[in-house]
C-alpha angles and dihedrals in degrees: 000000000000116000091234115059112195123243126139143194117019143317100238093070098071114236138075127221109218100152094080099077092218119000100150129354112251081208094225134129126273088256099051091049089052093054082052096050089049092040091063091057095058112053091208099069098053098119090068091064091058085056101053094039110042093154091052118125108201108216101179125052124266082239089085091060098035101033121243127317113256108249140161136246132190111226127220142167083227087066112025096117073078110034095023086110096043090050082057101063082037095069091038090052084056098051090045082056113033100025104027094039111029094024096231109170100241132158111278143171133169092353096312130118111207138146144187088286101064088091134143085260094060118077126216128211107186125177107221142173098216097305094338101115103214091172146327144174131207126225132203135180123243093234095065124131136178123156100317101325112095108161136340100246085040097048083049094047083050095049088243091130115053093198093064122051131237105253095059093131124050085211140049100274111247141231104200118141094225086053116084128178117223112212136173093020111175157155130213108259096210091061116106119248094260090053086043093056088049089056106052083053088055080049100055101036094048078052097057089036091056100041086054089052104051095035091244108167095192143001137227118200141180118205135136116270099259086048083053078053096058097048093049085061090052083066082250114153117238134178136176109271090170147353122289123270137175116241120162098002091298134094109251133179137169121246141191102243121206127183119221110235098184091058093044090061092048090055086044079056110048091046 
């Protein structure tokens, strides 16, 4: 290895510029250039860089050496020449979870779970780390209609869908355009509890992002219980919209789902 290792401009920029082979001597000894040089393989070590190099400038993001930031994005048919890849992984997310994990029998295909909702009229929000799917949910107004499937608590109301019974719902479902279901909310299982707990915050911001966008007053949802779980540790708000019933091995039930808009601000906040 050479005894001058290139970097150029100053620390305090935030990137580093490794792609010119010399463009200025750092003036250190061989063994100091080789700890640099190790030093860029391990993350965690980042801050000795800053130490060796003080007149550094950075001129690619420290994404490239930690992988990308875990984000959210709302799906839509309006912009899949955008997200089409991403729906994708999405689908294939889902099938890993409800049909490779709980075993639900669920429409698949190739490795993907999908089913009559998953229409130009529903919306996505998945949390991702570049194509990575971490979690996501669907959501669906209650005014939708295609052939004879409107939406999912509705259809079951109806007896349309002979895997959920009938009373579902205490109440007559309704169609009302500021009412969405939320439907196939989860979170990877293999995350550790601190990921888990990101991701829910994605979850429940994307909630309240998209409920503001789409004027939605309110939101019906059916989940299992531990998924319930999940989204009352997301500071979501959840109420009993129906008795209990087993589908697919586990205890469901549908719920009245609120977003809290004071904690969405102090995150805002806090951001």
């Amino acid at each position: 290895m050479p005894a001058e290792i290139a970097v150029c401009g100053r620390a305090n920029e935030g990137t580093l510029d490794l792609r010119t082979p010399i463009l200025k001597s750092c003036r250190k000894k061989r063994s100091d250039c080789s700890e640099l040089i190790q030093n860029l393989r391990f993350p965690d070590r980042l801050s000795r860089i800053f130490d060796k190099l003080p007149e550094c400038r950075f001129a690619f993001g420290l994404e490239q050496l930690t992988g990308p930031a875990m984000q959210s994005t709302e799906i839509t048919f309006d912009n899949f020449a955008e997200t089409g890849g991403l729906f994708t992984e999405m689908l294939r997310a889902r099938y890993r979870h409800f049909v490779q994990l709980r075993r639900w029998n669920l429409p698949n295909v190739r490795g993907l779970e999908f089913d009559q909702y998953d229409t130009p009229e529903s919306i996505y929000c998945t949390v991702h780390e570049g194509k990575t799917v971490l979690g996501g949910f669907r959501m669906t107004p209650t005014t939708a209609q295609c052939m004879t499937t409107s939406y999912m608590l509705r259809d079951a109301q109806l007896g349309l869908l002979p895997g959920l019974p009938s009373n579902v719902l205490d109440h007559s479902a309704p169609q009302d355009a500021a009412i969405w279901e939320v439907s196939r909310f989860f979170v990877e299982d293999t995350l550790s509890a601190r990921e888990r707990r990101d991701v829910r915050g994605h979850l429940e911001r994307g909630l309240s992002r998209l409920a503001q966008e789409w004027n939605i007053s309110a939101f019906l949802c059916i989940t299992s219980v531990t998924a319930a779980l999940l989204m009352r540790r997301a500071r979501l708000s959840i109420t009993s919209a129906g008795p209990r019933f087993e589908a697919g091995g586990e205890t469901c039930q549908a719920y009245h789902l609120t977003v809290d808009a004071k904690s969405q601000r102090s995150d805002a906040d806090a951001a």
